[in-house]
PDB file of N, CA, C, O and CB in Angstrom:
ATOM      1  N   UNK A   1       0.744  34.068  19.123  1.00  0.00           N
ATOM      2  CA  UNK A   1      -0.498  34.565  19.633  1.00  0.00           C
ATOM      3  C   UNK A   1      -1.452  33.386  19.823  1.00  0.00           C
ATOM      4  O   UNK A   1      -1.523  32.448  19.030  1.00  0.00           O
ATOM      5  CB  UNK A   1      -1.093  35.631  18.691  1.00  0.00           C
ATOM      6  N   UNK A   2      -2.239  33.517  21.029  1.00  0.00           N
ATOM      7  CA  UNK A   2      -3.084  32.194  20.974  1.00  0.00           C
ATOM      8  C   UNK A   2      -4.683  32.440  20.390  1.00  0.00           C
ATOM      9  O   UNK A   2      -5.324  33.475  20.572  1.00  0.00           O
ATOM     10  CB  UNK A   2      -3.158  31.545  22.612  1.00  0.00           C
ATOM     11  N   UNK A   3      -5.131  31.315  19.697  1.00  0.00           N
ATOM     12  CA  UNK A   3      -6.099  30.874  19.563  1.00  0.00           C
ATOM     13  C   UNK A   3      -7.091  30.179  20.110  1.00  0.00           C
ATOM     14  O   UNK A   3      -7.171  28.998  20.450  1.00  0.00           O
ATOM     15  CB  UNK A   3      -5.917  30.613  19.055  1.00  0.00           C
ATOM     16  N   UNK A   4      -7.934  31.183  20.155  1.00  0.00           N
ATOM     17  CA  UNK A   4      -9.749  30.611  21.048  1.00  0.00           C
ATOM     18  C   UNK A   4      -9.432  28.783  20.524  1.00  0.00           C
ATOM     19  O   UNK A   4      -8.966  28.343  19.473  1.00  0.00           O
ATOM     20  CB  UNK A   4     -12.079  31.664  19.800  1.00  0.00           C
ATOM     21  N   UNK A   5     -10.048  27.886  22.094  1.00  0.00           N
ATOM     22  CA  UNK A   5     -10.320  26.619  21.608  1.00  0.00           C
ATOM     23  C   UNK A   5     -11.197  26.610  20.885  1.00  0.00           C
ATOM     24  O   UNK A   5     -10.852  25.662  20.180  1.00  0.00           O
ATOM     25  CB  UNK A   5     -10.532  25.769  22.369  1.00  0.00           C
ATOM     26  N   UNK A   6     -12.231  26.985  20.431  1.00  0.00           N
ATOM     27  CA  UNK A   6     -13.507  26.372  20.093  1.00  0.00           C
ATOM     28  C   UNK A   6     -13.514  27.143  18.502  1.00  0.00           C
ATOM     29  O   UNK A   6     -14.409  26.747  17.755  1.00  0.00           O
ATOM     30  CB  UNK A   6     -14.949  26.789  21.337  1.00  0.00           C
ATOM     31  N   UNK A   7     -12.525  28.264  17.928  1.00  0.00           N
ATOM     32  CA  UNK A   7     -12.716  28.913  16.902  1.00  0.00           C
ATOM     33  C   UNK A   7     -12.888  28.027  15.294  1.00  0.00           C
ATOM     34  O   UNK A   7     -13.306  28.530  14.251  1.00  0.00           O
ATOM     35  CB  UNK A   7     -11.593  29.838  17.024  1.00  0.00           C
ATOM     36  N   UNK A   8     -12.589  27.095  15.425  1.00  0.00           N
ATOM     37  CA  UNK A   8     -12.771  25.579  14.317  1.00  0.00           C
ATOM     38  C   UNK A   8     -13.537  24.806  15.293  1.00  0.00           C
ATOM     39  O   UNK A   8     -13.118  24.534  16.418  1.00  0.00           O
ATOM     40  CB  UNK A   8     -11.098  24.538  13.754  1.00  0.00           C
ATOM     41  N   UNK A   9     -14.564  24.494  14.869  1.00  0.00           N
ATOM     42  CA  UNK A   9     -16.237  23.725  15.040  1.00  0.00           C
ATOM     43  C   UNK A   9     -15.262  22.412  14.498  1.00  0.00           C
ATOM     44  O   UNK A   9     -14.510  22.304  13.529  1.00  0.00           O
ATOM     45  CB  UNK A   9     -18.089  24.429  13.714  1.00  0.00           C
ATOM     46  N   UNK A  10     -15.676  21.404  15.684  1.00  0.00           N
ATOM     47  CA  UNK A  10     -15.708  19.815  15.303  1.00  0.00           C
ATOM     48  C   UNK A  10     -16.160  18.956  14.334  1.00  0.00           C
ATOM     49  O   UNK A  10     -15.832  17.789  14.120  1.00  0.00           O
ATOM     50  CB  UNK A  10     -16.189  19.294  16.012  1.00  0.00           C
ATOM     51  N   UNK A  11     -16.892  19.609  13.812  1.00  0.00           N
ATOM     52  CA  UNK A  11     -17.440  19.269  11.897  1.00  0.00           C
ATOM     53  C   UNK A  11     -16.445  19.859  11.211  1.00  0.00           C
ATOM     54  O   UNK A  11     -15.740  19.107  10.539  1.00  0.00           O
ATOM     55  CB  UNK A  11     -19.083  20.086  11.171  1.00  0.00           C
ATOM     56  N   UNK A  12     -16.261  20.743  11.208  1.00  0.00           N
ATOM     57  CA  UNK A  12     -15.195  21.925   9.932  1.00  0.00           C
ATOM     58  C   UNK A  12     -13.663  20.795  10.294  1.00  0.00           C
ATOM     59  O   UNK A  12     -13.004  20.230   9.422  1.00  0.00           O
ATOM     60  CB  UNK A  12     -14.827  24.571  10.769  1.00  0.00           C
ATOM     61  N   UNK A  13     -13.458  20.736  11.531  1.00  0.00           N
ATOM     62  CA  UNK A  13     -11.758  19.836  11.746  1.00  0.00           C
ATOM     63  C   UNK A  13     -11.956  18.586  11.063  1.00  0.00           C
ATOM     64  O   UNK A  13     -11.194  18.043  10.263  1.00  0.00           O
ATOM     65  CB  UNK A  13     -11.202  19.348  13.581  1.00  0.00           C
ATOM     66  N   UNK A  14     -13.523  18.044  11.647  1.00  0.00           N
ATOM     67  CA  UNK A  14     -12.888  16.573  11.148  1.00  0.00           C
ATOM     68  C   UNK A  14     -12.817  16.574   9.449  1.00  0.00           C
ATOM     69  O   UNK A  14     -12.061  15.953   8.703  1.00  0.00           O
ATOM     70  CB  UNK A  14     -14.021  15.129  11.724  1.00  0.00           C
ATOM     71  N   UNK A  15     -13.839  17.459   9.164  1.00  0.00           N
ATOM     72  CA  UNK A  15     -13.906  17.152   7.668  1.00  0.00           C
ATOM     73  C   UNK A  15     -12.739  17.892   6.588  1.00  0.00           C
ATOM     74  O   UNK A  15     -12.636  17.802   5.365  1.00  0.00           O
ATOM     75  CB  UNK A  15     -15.413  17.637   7.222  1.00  0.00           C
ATOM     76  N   UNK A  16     -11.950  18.630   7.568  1.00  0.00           N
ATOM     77  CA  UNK A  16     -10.848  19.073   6.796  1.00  0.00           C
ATOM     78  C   UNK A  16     -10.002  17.349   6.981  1.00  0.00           C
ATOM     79  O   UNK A  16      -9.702  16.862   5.891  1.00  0.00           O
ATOM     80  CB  UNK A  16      -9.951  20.757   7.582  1.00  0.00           C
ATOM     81  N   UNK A  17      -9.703  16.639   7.995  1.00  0.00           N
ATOM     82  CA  UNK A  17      -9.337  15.662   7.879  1.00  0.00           C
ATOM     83  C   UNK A  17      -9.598  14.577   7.587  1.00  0.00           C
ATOM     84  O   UNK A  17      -9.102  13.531   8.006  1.00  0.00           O
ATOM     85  CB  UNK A  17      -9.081  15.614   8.350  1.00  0.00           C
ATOM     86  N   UNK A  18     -10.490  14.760   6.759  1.00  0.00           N
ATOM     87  CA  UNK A  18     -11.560  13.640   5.528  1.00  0.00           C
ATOM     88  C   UNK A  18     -10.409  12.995   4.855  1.00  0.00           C
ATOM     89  O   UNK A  18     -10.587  11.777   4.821  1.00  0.00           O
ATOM     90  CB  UNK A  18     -12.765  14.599   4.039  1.00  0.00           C
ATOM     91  N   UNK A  19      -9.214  13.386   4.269  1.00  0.00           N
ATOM     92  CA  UNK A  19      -8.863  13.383   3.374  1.00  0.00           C
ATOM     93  C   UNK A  19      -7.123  12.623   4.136  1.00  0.00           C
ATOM     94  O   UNK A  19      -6.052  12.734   3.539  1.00  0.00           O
ATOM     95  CB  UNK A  19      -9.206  14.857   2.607  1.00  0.00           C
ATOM     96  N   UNK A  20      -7.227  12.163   5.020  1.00  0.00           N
ATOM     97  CA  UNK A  20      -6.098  11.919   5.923  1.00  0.00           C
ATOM     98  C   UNK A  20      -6.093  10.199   5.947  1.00  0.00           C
ATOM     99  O   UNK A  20      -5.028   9.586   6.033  1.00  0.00           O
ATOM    100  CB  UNK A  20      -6.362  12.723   7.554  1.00  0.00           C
ATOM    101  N   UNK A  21      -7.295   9.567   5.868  1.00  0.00           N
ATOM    102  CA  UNK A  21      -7.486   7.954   5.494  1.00  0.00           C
ATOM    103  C   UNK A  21      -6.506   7.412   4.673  1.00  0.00           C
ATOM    104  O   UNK A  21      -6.453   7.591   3.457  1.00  0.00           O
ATOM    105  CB  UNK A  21      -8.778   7.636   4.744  1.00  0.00           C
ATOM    106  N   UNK A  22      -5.356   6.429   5.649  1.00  0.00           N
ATOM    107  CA  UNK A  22      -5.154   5.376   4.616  1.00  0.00           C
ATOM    108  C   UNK A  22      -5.690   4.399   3.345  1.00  0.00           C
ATOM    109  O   UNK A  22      -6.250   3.305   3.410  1.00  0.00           O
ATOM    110  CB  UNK A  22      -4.940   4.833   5.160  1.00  0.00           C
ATOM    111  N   UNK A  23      -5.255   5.320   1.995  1.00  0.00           N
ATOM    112  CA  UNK A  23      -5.879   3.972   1.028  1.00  0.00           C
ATOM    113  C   UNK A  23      -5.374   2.379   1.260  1.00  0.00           C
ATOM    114  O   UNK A  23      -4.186   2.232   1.545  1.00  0.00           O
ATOM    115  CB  UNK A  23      -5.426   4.269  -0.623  1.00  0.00           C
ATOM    116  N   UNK A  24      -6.165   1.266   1.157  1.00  0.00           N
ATOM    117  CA  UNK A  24      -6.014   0.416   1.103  1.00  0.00           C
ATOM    118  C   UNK A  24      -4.916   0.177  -0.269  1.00  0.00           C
ATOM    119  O   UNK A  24      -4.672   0.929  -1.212  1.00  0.00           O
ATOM    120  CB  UNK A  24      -7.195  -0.024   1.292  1.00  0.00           C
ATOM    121  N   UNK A  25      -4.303  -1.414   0.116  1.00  0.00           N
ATOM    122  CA  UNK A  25      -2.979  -1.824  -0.724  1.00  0.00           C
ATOM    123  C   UNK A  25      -3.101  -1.946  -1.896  1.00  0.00           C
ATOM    124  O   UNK A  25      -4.176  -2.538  -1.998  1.00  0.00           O
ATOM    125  CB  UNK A  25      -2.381  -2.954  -0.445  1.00  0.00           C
ATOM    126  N   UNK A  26      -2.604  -1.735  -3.172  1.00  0.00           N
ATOM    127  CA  UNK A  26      -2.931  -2.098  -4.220  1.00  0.00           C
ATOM    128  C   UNK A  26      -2.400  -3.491  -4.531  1.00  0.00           C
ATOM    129  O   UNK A  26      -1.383  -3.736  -3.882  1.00  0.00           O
ATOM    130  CB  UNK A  26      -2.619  -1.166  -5.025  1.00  0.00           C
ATOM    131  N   UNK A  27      -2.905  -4.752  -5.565  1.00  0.00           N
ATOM    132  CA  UNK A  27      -2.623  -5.937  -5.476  1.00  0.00           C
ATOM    133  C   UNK A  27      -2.997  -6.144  -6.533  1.00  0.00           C
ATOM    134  O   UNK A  27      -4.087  -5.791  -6.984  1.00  0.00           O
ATOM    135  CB  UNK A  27      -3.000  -6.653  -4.561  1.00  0.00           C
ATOM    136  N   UNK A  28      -1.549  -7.181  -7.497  1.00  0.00           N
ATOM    137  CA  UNK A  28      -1.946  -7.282  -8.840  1.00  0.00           C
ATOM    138  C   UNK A  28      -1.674  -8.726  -9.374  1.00  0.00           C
ATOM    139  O   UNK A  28      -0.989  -9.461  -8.662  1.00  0.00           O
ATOM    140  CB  UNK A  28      -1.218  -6.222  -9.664  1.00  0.00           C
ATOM    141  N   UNK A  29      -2.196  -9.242 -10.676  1.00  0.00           N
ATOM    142  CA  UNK A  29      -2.064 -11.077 -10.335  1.00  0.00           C
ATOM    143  C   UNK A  29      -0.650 -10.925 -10.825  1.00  0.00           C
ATOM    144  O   UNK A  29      -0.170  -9.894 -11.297  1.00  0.00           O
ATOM    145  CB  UNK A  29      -3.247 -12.519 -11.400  1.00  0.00           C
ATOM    146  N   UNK A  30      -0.131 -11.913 -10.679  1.00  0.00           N
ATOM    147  CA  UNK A  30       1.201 -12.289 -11.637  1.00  0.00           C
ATOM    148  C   UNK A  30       0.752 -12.912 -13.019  1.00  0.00           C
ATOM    149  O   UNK A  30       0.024 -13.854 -13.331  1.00  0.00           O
ATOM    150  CB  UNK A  30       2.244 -13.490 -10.852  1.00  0.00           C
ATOM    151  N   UNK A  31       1.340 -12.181 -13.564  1.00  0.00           N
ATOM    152  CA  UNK A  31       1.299 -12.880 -15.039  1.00  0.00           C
ATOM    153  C   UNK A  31       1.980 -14.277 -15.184  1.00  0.00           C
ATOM    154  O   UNK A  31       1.575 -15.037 -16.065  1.00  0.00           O
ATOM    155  CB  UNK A  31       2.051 -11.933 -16.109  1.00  0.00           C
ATOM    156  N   UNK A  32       2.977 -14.637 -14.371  1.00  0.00           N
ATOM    157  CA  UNK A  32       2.970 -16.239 -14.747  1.00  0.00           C
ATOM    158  C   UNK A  32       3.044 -17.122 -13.606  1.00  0.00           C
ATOM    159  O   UNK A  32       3.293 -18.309 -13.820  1.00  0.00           O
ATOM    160  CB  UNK A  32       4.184 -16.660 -15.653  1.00  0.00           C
ATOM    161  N   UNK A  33       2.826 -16.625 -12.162  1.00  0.00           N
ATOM    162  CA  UNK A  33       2.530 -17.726 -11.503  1.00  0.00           C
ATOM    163  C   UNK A  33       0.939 -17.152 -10.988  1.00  0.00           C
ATOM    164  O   UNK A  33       0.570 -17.850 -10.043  1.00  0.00           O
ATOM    165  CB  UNK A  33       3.774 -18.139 -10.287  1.00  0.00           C
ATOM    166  N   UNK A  34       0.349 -16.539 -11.193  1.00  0.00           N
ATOM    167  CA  UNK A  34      -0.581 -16.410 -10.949  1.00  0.00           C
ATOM    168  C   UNK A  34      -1.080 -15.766  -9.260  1.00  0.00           C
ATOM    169  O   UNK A  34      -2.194 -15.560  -8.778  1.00  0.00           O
ATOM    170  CB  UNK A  34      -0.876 -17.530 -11.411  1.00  0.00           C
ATOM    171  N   UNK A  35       0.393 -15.580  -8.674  1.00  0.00           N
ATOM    172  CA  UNK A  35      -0.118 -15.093  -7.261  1.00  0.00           C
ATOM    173  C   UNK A  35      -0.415 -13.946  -7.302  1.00  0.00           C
ATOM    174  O   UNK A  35      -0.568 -13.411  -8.400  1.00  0.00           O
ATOM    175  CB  UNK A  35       0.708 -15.179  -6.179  1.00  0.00           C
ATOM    176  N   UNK A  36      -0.623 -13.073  -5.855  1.00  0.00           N
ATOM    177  CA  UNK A  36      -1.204 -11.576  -5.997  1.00  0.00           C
ATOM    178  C   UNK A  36       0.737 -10.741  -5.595  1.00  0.00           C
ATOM    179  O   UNK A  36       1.609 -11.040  -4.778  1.00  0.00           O
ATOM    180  CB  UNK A  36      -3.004 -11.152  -4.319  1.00  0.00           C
ATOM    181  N   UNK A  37       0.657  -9.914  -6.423  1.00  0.00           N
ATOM    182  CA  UNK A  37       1.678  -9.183  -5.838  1.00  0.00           C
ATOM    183  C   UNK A  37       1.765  -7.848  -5.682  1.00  0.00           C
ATOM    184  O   UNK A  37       0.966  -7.307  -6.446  1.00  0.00           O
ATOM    185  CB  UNK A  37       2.600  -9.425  -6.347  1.00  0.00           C
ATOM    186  N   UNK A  38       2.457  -6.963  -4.949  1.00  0.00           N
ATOM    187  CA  UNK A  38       2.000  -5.636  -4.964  1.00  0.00           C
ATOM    188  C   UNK A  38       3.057  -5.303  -6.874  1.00  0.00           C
ATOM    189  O   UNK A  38       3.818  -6.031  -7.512  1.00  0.00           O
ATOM    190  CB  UNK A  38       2.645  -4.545  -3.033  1.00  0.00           C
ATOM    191  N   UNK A  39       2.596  -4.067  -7.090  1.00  0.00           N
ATOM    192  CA  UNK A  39       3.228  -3.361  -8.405  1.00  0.00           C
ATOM    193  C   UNK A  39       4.186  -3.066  -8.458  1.00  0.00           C
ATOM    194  O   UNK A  39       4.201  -2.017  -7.815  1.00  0.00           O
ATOM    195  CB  UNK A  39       2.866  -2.404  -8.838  1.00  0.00           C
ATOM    196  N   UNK A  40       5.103  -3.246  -8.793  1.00  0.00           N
ATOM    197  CA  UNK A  40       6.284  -2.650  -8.892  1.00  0.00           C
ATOM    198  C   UNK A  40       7.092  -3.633  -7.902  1.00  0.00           C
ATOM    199  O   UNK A  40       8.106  -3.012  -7.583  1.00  0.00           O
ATOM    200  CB  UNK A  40       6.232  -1.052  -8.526  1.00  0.00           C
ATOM    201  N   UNK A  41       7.089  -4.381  -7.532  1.00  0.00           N
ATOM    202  CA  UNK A  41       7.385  -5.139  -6.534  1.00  0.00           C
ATOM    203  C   UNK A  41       8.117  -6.768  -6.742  1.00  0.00           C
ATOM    204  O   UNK A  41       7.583  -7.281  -7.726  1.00  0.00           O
ATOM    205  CB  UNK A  41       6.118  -5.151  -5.896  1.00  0.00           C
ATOM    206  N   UNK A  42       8.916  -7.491  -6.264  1.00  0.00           N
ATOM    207  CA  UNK A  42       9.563  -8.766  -6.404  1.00  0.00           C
ATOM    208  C   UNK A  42       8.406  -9.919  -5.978  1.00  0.00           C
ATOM    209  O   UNK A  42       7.895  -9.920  -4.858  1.00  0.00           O
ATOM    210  CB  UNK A  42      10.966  -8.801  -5.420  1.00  0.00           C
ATOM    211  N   UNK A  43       8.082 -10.847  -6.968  1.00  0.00           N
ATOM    212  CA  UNK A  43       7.148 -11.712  -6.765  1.00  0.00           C
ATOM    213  C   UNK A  43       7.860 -12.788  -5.660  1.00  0.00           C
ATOM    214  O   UNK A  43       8.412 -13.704  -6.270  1.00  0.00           O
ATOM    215  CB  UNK A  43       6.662 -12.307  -8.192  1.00  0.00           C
ATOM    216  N   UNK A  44       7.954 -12.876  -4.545  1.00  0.00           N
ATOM    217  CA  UNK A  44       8.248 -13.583  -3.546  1.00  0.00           C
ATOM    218  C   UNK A  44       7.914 -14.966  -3.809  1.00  0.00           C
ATOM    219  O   UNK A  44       8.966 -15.582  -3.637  1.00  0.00           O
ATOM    220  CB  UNK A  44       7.682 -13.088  -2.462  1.00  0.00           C
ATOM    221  N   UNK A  45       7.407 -15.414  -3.990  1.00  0.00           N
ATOM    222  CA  UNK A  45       6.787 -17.350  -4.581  1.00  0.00           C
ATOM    223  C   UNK A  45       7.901 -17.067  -5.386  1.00  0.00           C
ATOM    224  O   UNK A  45       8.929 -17.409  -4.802  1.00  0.00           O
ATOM    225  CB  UNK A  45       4.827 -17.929  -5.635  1.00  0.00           C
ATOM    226  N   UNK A  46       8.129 -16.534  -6.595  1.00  0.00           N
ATOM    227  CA  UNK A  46       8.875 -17.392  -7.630  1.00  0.00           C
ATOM    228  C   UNK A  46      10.355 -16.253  -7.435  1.00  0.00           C
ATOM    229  O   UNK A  46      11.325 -16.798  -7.962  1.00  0.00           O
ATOM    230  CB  UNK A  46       7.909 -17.519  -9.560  1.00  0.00           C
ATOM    231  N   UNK A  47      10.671 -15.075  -6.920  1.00  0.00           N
ATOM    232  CA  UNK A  47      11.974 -14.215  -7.144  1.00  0.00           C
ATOM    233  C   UNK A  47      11.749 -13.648  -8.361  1.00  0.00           C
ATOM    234  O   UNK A  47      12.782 -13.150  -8.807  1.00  0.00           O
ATOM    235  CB  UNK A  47      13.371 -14.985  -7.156  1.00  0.00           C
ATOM    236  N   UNK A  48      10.773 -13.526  -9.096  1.00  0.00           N
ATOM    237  CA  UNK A  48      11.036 -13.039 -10.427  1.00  0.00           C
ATOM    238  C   UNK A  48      10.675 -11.297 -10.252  1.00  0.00           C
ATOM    239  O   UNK A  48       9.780 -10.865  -9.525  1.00  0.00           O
ATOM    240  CB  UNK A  48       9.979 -13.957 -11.646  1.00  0.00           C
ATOM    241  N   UNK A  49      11.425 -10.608 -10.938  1.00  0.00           N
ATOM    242  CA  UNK A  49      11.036  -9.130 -11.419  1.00  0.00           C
ATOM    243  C   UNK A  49      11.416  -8.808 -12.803  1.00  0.00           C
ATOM    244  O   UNK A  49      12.521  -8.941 -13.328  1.00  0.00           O
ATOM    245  CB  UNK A  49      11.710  -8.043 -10.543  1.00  0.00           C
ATOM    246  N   UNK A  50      10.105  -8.273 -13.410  1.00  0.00           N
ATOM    247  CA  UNK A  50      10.540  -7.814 -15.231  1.00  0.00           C
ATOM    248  C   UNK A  50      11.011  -8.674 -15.813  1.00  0.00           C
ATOM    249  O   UNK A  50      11.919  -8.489 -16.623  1.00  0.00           O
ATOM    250  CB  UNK A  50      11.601  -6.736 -15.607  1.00  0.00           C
ATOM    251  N   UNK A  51      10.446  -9.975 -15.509  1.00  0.00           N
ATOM    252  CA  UNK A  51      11.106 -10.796 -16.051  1.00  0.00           C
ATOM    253  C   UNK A  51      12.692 -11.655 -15.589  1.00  0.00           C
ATOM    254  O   UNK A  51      12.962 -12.753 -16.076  1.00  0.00           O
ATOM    255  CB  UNK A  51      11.116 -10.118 -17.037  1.00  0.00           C
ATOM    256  N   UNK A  52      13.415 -11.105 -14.819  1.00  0.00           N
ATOM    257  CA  UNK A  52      14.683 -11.184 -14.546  1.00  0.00           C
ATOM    258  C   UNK A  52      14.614 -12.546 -13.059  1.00  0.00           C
ATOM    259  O   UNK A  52      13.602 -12.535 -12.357  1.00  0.00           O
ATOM    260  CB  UNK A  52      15.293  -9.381 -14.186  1.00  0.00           C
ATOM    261  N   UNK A  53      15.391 -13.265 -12.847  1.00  0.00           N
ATOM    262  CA  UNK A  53      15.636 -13.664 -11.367  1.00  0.00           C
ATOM    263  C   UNK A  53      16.286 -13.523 -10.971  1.00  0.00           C
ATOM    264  O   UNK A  53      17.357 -14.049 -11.274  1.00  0.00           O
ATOM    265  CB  UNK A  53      15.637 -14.472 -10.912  1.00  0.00           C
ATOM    266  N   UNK A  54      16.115 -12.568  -9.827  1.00  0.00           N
ATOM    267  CA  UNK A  54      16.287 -11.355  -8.700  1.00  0.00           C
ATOM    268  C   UNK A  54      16.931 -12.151  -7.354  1.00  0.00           C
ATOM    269  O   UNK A  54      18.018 -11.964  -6.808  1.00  0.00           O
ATOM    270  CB  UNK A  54      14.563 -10.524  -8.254  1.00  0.00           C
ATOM    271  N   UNK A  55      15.626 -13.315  -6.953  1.00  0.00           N
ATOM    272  CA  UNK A  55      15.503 -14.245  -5.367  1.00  0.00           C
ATOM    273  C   UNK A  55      15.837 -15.315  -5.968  1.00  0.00           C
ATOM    274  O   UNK A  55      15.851 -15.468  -7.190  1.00  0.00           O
ATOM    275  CB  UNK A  55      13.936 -14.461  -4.398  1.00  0.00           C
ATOM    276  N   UNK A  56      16.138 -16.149  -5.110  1.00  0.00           N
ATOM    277  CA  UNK A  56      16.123 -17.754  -5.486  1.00  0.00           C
ATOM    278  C   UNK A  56      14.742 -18.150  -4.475  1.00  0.00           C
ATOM    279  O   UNK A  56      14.568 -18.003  -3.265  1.00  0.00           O
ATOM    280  CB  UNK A  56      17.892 -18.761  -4.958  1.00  0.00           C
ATOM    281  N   UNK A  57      13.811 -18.752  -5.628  1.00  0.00           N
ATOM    282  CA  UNK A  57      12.769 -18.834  -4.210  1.00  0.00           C
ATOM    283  C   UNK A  57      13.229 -19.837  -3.392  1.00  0.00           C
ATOM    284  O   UNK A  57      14.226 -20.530  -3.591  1.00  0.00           O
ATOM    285  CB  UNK A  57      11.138 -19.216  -4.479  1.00  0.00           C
ATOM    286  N   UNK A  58      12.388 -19.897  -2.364  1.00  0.00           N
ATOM    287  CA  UNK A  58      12.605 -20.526  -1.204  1.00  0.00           C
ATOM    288  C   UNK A  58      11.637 -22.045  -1.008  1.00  0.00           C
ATOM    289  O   UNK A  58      10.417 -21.907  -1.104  1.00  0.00           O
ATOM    290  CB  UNK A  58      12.297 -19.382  -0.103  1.00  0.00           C
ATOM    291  N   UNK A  59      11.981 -22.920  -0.842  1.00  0.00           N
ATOM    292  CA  UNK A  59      11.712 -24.213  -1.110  1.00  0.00           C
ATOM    293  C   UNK A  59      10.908 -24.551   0.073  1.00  0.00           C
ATOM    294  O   UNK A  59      11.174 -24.185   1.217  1.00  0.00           O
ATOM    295  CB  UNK A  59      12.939 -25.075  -1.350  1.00  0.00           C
ATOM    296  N   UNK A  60       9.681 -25.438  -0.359  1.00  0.00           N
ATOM    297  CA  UNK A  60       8.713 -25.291   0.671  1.00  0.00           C
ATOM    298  C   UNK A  60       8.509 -27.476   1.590  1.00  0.00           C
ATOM    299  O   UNK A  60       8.518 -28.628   1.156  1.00  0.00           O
ATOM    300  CB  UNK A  60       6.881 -24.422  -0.491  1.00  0.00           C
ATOM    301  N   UNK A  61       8.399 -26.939   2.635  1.00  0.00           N
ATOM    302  CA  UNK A  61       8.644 -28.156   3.266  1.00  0.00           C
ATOM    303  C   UNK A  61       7.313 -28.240   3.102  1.00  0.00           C
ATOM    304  O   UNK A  61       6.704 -29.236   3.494  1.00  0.00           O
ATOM    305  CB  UNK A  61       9.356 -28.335   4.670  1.00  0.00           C
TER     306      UNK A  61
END
């Protein structure tokens, strides 16, 4: 069955889609090299995760 265009007001839509915004990234220091890394995530500079080495880092010219 169709629905009138206009039966949801352009205030009532957008603000039901208030809530639709990408949060920004979360970013955390490293505890031992000190870079930013996301959580849960492989510290890329050094390969390390939980402690473990995961990568071999990559050697910088």
């Amino acid at each position: 069955m169709a629905v009138p265009k206009k039966k949801v007001s352009k205030s009532r839509r957008n603000m039901r889609r208030s809530h639709h915004a990408l949060a920004s990234a979360a970013f955390v220091e490293d505890k031992d090299s000190g870079e930013l890394r996301r959580p849960h995530h492989i510290d890329l500079k050094s390969g390390m995760y939980r402690g473990k080495q995961i990568l071999q880092p990559k050697d910088e010219f």
